[in-house]
C-alpha positions as CSV (number, residue, x, y, z in Angstrom):
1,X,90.8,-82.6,-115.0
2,X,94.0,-83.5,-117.3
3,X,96.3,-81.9,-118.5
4,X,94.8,-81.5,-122.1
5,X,91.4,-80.8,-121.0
6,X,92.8,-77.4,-119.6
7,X,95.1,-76.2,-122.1
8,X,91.8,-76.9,-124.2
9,X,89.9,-74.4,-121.8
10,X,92.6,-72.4,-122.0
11,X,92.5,-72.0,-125.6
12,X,88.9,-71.4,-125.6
13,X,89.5,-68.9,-123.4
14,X,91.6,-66.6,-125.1
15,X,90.2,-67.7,-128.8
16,X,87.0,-65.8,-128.1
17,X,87.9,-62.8,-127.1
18,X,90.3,-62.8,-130.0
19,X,88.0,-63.6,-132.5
20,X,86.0,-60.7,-131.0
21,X,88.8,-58.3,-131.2
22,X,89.1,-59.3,-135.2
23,X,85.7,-59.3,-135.7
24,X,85.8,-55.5,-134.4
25,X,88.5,-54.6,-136.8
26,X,86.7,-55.4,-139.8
27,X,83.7,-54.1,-138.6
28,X,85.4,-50.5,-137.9
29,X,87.1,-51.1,-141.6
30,X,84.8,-49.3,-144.3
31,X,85.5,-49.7,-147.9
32,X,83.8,-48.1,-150.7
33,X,83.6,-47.0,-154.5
34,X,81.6,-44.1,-155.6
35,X,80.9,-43.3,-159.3
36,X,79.6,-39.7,-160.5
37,X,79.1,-36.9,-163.2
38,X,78.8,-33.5,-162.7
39,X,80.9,-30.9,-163.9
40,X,84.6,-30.0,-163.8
41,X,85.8,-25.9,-164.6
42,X,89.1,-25.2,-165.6
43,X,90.9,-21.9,-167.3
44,X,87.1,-20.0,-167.1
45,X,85.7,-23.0,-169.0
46,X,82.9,-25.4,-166.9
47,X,82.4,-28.2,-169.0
48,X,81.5,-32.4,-168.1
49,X,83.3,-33.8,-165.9
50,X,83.3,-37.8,-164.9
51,X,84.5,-39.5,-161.5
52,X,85.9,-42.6,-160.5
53,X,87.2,-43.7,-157.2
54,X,87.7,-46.3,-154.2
55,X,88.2,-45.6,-150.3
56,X,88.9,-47.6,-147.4
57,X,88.4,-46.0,-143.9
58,X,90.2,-47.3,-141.1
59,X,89.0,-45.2,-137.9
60,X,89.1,-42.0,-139.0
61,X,91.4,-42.4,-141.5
62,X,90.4,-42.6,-145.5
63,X,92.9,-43.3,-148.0
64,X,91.1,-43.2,-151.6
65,X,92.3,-43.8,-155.1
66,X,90.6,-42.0,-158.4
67,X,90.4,-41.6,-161.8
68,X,88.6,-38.8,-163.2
69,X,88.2,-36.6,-166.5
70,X,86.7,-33.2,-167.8
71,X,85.7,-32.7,-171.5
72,X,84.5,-30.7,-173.7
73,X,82.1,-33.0,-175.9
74,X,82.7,-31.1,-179.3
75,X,85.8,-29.2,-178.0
76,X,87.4,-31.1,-181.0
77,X,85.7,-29.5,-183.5
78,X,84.5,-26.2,-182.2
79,X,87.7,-24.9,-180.1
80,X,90.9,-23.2,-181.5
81,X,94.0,-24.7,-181.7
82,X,95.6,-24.7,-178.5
83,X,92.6,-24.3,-176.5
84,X,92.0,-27.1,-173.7
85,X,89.4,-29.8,-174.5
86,X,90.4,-32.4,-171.9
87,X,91.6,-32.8,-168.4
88,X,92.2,-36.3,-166.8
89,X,93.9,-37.1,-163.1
90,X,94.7,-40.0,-161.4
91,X,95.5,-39.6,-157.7
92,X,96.2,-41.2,-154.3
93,X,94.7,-39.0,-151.4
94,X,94.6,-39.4,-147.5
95,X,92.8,-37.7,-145.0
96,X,90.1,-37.4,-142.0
97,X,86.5,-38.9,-142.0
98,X,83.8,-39.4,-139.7
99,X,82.5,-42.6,-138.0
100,X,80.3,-43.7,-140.6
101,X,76.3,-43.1,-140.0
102,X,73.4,-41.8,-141.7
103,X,76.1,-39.0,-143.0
104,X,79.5,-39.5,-144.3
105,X,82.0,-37.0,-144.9
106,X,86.0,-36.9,-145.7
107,X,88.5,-34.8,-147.2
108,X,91.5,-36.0,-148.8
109,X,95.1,-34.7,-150.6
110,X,97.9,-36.3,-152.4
111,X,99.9,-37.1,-154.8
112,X,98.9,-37.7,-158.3
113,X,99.5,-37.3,-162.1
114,X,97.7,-35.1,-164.6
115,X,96.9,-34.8,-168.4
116,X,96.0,-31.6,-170.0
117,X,94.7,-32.2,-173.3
118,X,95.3,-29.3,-176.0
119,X,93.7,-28.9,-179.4
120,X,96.2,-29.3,-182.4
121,X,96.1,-27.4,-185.6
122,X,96.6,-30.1,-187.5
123,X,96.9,-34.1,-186.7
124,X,96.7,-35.4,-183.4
125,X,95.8,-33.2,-180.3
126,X,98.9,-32.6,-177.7
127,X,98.8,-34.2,-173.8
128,X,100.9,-32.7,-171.6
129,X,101.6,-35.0,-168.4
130,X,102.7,-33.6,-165.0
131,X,102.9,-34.5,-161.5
132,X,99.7,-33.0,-159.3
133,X,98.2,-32.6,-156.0
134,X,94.6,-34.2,-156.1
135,X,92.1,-32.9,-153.4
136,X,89.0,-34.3,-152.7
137,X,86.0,-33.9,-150.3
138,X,82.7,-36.5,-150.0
139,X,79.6,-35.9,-148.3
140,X,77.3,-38.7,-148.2
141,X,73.7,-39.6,-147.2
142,X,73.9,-43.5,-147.0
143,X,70.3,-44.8,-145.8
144,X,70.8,-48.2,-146.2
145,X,74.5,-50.5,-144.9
146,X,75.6,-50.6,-148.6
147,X,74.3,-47.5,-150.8
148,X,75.0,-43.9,-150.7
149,X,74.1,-40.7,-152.4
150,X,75.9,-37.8,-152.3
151,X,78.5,-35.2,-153.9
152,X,82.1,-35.4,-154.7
153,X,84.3,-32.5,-155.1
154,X,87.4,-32.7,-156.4
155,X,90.7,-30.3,-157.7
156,X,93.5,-31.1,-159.1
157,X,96.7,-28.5,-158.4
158,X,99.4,-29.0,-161.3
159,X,101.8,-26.4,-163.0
160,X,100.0,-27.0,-166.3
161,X,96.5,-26.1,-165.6
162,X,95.0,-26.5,-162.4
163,X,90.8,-27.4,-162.6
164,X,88.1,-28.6,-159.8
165,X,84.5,-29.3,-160.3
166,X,82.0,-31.9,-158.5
167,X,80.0,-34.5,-159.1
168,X,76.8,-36.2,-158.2
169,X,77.7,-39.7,-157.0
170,X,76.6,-43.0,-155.9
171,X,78.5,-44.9,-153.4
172,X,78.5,-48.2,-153.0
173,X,80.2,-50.8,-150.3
174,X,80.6,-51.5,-146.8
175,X,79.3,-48.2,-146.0
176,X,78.3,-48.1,-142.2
């Protein structure tokens, strides 16, 4: 045998169990996006609410993103001044899943930023913007690799006004 002959075995060697090893990563590495409505509830009001957000699980590890609102559909024109007719959060949330299956589940908390949406007595409405803790929890039934069903809750702690509410949600991604 020559000399290049074996440093071609043993390249082949440890190539393969290499490309295994990848190939596991990724196959452990879960990402997702789920899209829902439902309802959102804040200062004794329930009222629509609208969901948006993106998740990558790494073991059991979920770090998601979302964008999500609650609105009153005529609380322009039928609330007081001052009243609230629109809540909004963007966040950034990490926290514990399970291995992906049949069922999925995670809850998440972070750091995010808030609009509260007052209505003005006159001209435009006011927004107040402030710094929040998003929370989140998923439960999914996902009976195919790629599509899910499930709800999302979701709460948004801020100094402002704090509101929560759930949604009915598709997910869709590398699921399990």
């Amino acid at each position: 045998m020559t000399k290049w002959s074996r440093a071609a075995i043993a390249v082949v060697l440890l190539a393969a169990p290499l490309r295994q090893l990848q190939a596991q990563r990724q196959a452990a590495s879960k990402n997702w996006i789920t899209i829902g409505m439902g309802q959102a509830t804040w200062g004794g009001l329930t009222e629509l609410g609208a969901q948006l957000s993106a998740s990558h699980q790494a073991g059991r590890l979920v770090v998601s993103g979302r964008a999500l609102t609650g609105f009153d559909l005529l609380g322009s024109v039928l609330q007081i001044p001052g009243m609230i007719i629109d809540v909004e959060d963007y966040g950034l949330m990490v926290g514990p899943g399970n291995r992906p299956g049949l069922v999925r589940y995670s809850l998440g908390a972070g750091l995010g930023a808030a609009t509260i949406t007052r209505k003005a007595s006159s001209g435009s409405d006011s927004h107040i913007k402030t710094v929040s803790v998003p929370l989140e929890g998923q439960l999914f039934i996902q009976p195919i690799s790629f599509l899910g069903v499930g709800v999302y809750g979701y709460g948004d702690l801020n100094k402002e006004k704090s509101f929560w509410g759930w949604s009915i949600s598709v997910a869709i991604g590398r699921l399990r």
